[in-house]
Backbone as JSON, one array per atom type, in Angstrom:
{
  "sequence": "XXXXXXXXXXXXXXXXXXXXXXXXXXXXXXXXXXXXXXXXXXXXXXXXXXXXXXXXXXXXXXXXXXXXXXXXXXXXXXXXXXXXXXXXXXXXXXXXXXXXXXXXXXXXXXXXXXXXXXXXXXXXXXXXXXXXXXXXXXXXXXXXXXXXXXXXXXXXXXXXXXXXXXX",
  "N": [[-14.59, -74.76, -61.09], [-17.02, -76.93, -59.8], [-19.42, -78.39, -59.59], [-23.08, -76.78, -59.12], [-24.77, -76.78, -56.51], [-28.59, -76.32, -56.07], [-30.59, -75.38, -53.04], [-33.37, -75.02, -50.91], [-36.57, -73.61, -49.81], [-39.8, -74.62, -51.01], [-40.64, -72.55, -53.64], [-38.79, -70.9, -53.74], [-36.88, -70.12, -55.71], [-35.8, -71.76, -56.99], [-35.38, -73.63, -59.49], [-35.69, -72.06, -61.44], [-33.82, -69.76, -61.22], [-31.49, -71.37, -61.41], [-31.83, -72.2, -63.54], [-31.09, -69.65, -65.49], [-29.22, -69.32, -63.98], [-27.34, -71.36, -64.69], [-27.04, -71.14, -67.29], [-25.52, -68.53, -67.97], [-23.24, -69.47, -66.76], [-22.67, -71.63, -68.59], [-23.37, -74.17, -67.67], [-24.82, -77.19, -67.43], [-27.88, -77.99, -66.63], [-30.06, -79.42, -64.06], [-33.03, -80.33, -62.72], [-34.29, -82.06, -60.02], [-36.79, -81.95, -59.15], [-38.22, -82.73, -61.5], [-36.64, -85.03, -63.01], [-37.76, -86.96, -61.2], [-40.84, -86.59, -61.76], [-40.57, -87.56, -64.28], [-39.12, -89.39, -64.08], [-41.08, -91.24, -62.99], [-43.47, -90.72, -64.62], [-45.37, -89.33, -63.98], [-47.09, -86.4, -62.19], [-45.27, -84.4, -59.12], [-47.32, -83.89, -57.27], [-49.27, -86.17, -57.89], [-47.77, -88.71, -57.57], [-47.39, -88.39, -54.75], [-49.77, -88.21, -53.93], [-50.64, -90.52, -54.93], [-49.09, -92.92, -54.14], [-47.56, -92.07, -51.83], [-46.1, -89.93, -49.24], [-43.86, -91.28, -47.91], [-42.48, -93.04, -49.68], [-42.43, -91.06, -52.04], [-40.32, -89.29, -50.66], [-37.87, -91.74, -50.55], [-37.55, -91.86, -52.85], [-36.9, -89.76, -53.76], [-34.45, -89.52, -52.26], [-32.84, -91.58, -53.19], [-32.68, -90.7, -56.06], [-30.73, -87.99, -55.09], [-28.84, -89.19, -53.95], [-27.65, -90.66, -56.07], [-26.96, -89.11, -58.3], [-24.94, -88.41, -60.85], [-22.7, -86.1, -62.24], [-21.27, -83.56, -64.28], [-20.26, -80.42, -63.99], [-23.02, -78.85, -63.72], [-25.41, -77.11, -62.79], [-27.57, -77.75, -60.04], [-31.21, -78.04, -59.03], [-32.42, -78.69, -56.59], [-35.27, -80.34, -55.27], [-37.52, -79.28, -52.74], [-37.58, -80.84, -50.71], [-35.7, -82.76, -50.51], [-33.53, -81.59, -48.86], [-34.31, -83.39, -46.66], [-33.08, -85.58, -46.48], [-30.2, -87.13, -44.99], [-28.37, -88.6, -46.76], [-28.51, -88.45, -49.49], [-28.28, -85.33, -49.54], [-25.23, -85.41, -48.16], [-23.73, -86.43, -50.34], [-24.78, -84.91, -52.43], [-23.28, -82.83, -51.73], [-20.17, -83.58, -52.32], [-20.45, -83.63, -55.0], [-20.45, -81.26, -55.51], [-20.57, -77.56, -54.92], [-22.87, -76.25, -52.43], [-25.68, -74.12, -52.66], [-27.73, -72.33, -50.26], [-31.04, -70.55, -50.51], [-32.29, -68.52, -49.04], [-35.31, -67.54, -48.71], [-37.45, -65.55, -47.1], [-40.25, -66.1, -45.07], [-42.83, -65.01, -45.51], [-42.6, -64.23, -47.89], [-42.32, -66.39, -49.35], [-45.41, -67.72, -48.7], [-46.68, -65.73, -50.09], [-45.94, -66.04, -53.08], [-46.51, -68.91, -53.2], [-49.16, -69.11, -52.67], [-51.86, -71.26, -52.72], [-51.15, -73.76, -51.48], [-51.33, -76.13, -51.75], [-51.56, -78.18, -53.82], [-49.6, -78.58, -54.81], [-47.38, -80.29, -55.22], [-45.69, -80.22, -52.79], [-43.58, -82.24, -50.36], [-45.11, -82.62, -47.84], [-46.42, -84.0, -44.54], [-49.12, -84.45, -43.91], [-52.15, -82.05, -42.5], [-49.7, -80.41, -41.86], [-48.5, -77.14, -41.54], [-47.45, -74.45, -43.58], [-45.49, -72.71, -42.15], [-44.8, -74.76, -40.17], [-43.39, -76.14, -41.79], [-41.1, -74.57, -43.27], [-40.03, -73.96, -40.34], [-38.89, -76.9, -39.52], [-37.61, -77.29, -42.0], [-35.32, -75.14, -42.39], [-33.45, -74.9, -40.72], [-32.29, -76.94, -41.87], [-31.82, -76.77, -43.99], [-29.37, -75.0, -43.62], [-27.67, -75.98, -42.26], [-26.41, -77.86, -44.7], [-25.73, -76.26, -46.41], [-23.07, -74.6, -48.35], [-22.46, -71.86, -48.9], [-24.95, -68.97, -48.27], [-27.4, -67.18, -49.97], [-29.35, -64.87, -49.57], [-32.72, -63.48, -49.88], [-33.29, -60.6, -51.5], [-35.65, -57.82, -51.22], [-37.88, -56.6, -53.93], [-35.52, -57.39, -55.8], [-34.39, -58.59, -59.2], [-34.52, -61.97, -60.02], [-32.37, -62.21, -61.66], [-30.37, -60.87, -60.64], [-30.66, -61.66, -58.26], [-28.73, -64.11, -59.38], [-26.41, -63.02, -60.39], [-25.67, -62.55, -57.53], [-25.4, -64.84, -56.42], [-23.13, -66.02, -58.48], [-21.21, -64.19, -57.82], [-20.66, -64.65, -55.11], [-20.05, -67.44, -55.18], [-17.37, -66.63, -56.64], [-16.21, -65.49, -54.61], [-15.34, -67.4, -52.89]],
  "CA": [[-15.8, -74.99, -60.32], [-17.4, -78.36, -60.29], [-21.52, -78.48, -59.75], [-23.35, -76.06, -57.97], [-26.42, -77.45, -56.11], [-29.03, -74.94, -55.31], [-31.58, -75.69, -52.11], [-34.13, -74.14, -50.41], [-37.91, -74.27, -49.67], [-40.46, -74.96, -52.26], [-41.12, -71.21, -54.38], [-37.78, -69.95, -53.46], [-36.38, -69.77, -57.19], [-34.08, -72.87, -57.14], [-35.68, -73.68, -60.67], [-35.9, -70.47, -62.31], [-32.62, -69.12, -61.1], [-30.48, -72.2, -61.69], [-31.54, -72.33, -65.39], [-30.0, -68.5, -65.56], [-27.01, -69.43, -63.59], [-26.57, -72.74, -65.7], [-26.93, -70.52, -68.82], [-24.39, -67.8, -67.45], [-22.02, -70.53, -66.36], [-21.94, -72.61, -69.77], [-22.77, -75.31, -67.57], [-25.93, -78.24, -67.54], [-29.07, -77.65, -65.43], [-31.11, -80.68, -63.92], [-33.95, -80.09, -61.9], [-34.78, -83.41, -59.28], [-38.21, -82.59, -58.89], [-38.26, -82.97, -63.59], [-36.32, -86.09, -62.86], [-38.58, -87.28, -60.38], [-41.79, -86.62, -62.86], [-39.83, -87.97, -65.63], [-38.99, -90.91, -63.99], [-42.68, -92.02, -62.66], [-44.17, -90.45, -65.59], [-46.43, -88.29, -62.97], [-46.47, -85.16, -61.15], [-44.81, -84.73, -57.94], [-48.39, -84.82, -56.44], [-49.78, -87.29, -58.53], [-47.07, -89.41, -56.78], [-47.26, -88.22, -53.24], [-51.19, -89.03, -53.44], [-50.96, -92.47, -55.13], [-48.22, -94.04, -53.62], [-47.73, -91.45, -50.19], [-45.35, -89.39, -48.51], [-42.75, -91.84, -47.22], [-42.49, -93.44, -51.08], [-41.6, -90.18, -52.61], [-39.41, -89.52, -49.78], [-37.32, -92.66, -50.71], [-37.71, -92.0, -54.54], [-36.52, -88.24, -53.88], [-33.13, -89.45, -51.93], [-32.11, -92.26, -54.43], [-32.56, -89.49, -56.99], [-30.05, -87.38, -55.08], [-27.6, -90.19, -53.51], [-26.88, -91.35, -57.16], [-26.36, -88.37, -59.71], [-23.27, -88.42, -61.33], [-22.5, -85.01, -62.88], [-20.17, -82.39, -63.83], [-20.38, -78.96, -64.63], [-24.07, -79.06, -63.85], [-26.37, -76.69, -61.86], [-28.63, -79.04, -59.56], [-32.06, -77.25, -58.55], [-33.01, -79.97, -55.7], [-36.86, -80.35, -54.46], [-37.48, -78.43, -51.38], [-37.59, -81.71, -49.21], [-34.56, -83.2, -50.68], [-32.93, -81.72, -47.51], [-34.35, -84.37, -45.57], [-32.19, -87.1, -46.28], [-28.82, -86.79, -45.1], [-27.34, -89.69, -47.31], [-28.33, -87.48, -50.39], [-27.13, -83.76, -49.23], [-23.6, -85.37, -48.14], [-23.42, -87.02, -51.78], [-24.61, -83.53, -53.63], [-22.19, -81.89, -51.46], [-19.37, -84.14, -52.46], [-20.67, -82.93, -56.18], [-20.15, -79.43, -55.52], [-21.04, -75.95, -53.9], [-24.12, -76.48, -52.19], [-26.16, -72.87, -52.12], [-29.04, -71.99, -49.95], [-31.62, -69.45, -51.58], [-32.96, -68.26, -48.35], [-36.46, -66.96, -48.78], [-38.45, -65.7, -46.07], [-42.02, -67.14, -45.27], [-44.16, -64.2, -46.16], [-42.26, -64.21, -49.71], [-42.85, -67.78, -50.09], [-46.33, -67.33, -48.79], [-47.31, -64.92, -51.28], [-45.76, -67.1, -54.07], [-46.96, -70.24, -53.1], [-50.7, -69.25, -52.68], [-52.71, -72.3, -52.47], [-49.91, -74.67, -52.07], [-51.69, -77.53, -51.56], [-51.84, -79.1, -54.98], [-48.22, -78.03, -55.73], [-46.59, -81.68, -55.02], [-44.71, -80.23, -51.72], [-43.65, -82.91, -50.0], [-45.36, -82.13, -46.3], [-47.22, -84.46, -44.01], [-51.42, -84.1, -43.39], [-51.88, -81.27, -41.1], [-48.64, -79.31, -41.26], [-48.44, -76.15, -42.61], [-45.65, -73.65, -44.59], [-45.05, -72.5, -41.53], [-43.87, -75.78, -39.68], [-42.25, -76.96, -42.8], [-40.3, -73.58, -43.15], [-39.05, -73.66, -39.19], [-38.66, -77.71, -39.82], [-36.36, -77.46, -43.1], [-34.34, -74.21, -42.57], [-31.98, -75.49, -40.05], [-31.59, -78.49, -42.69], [-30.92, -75.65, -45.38], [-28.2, -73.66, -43.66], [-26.23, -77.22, -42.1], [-25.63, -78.45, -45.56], [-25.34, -75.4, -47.29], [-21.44, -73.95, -48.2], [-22.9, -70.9, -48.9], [-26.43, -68.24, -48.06], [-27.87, -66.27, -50.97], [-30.59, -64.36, -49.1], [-33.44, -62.76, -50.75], [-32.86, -59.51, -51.04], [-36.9, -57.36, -51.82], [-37.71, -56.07, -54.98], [-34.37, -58.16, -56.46], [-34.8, -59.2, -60.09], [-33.86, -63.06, -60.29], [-30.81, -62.1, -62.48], [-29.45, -59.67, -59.54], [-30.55, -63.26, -57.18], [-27.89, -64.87, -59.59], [-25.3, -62.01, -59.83], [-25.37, -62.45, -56.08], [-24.63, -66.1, -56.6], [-21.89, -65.79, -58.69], [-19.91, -63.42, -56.78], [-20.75, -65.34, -53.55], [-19.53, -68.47, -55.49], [-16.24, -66.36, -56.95], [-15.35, -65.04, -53.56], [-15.01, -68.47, -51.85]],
  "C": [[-16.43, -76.3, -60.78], [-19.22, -77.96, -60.45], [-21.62, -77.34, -59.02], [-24.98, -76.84, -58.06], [-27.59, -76.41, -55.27], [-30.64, -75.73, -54.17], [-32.33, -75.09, -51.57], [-35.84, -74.21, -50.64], [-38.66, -73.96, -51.17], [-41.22, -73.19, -52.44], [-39.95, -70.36, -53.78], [-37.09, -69.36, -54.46], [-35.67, -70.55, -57.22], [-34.24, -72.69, -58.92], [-35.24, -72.87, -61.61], [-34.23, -70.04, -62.15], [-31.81, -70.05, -61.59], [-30.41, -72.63, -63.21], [-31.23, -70.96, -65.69], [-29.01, -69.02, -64.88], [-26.5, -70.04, -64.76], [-25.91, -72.13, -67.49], [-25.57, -69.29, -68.89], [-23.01, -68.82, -67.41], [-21.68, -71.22, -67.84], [-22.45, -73.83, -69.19], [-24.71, -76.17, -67.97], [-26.95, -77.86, -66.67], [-29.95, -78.96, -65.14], [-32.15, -80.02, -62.77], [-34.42, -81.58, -61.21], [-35.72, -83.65, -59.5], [-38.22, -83.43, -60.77], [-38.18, -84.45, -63.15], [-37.21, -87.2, -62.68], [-40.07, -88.16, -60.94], [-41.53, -87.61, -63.89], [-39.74, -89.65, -65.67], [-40.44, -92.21, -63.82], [-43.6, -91.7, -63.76], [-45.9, -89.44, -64.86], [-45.66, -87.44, -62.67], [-46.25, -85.86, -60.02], [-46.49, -84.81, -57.29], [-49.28, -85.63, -56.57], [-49.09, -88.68, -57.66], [-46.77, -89.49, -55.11], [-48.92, -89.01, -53.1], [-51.44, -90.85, -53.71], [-50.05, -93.23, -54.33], [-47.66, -93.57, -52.05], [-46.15, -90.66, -50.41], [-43.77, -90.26, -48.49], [-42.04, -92.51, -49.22], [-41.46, -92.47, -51.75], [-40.27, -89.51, -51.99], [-37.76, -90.37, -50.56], [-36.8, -92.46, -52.38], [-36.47, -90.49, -54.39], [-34.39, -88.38, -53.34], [-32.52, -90.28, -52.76], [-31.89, -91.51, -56.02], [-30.85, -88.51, -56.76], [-28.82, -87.82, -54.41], [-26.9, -90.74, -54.81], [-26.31, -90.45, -58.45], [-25.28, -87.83, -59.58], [-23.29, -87.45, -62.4], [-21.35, -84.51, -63.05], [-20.32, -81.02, -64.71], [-21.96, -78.82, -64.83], [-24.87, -78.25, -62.56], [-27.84, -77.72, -61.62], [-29.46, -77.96, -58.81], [-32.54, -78.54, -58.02], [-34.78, -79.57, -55.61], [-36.51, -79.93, -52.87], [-37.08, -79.4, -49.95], [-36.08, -82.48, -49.3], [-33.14, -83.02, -49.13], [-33.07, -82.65, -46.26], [-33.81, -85.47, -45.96], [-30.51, -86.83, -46.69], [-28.07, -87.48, -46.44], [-27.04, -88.9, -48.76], [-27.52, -86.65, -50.15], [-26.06, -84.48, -48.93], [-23.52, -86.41, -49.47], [-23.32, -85.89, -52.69], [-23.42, -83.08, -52.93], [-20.71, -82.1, -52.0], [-19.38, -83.8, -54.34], [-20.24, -82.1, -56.34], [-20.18, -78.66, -54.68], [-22.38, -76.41, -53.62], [-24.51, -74.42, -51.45], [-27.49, -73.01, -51.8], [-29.36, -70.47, -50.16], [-32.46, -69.58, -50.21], [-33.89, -67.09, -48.48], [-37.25, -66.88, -47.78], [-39.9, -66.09, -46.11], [-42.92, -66.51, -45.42], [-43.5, -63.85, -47.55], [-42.88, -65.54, -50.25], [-44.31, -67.89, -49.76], [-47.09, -66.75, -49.87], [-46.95, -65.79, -52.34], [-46.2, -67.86, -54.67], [-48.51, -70.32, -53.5], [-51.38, -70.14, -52.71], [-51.71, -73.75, -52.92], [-50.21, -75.99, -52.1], [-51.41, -78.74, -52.39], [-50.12, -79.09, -55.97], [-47.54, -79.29, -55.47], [-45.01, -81.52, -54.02], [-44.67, -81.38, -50.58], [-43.97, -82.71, -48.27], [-46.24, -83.09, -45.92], [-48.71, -83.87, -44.02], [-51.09, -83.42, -42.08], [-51.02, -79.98, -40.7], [-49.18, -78.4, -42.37], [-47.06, -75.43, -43.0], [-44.95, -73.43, -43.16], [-43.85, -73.4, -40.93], [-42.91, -75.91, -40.41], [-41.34, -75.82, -42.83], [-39.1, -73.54, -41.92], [-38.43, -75.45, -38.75], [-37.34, -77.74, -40.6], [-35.02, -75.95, -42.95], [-33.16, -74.32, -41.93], [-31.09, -76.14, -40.85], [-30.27, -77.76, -43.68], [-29.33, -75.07, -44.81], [-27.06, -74.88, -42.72], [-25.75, -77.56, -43.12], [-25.06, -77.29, -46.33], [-23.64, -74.9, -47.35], [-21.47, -72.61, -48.45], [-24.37, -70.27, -48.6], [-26.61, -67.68, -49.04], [-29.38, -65.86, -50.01], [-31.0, -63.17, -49.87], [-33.81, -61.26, -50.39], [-34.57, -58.39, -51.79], [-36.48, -56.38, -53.2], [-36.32, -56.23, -56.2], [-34.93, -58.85, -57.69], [-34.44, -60.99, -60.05], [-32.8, -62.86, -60.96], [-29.81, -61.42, -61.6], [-29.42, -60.86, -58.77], [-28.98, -63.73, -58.03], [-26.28, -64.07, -59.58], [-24.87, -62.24, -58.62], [-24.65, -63.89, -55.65], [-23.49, -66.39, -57.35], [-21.09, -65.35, -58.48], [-19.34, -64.33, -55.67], [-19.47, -66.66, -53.93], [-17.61, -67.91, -55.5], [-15.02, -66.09, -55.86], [-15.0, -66.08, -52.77], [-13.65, -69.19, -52.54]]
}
């Protein structure tokens, strides 16, 4: 198995779950948004407010058009699906899994998502962005992991490692 890249909207468990997979697997864990932070030395909405939308955008796909990995669970940023040039580069990485979470899970989750450094235009809400990005999620994806209620995150990854084993 080479990478696995995990996608899916912002409070779905990419994070959380992909540092248990990574730890299960033996293998590396990166997180984009970290990167992201790491690299500007801000939060993700420290950087969406100072410098905008389209900026982090740009910042977010040169992030995921250039990492050179192996044996490395990749927990992308929720928007990361919007730029093709990225997703067909991770894909060329690895397994690309979508962690499909429905929108009254991520709702509840999210709770006042405003300040959370999701990358969404002025105006929209979870909603849009949800019936916006999910198409994105399930074209690049090579596999679904759907969230199954009352599922511990370790049963989420169980479900991903099978999924992965059986392909």
């Amino acid at each position: 198995m080479k990478n696995i890249i995990l996608i899916g909207m912002p409070g779905s468990g990419k994070s959380t779950a992909g540092v248990i997979l990574a730890r299960r697997l033996g293998y590396g864990f990166m997180d984009t948004d970290s990167v992201i932070c790491q690299k500007e030395r801000k939060t993700l909405q420290k950087i969406i407010d100072e410098n905008g939308l389209d900026f982090f955008l740009k910042l977010e796909c040169e992030i995921g058009r250039t990492v050179v990995c192996d044996r490395v669970v990749i927990a992308t940023g929720g928007s990361m699906v919007l730029s093709e040039e990225a997703m067909l580069h991770l894909k060329q990485l690895g397994t690309v899994v979508f962690i499909d979470v429905p929108l009254s899970v991520l709702r509840n989750r999210l709770g006042n998502y405003k300040d959370r450094g999701i990358a969404m235009k002025d105006g929209v809400g979870l909603e849009e962005l949800f019936l916006e990005r999910k198409p994105l999620y399930e074209r690049f994806s090579d596999l679904t992991v759907s969230y199954i209620e009352n599922d511990s995150l370790e049963e989420t990854v169980d479900e991903i490692v099978n999924s992965l084993n059986d392909m």
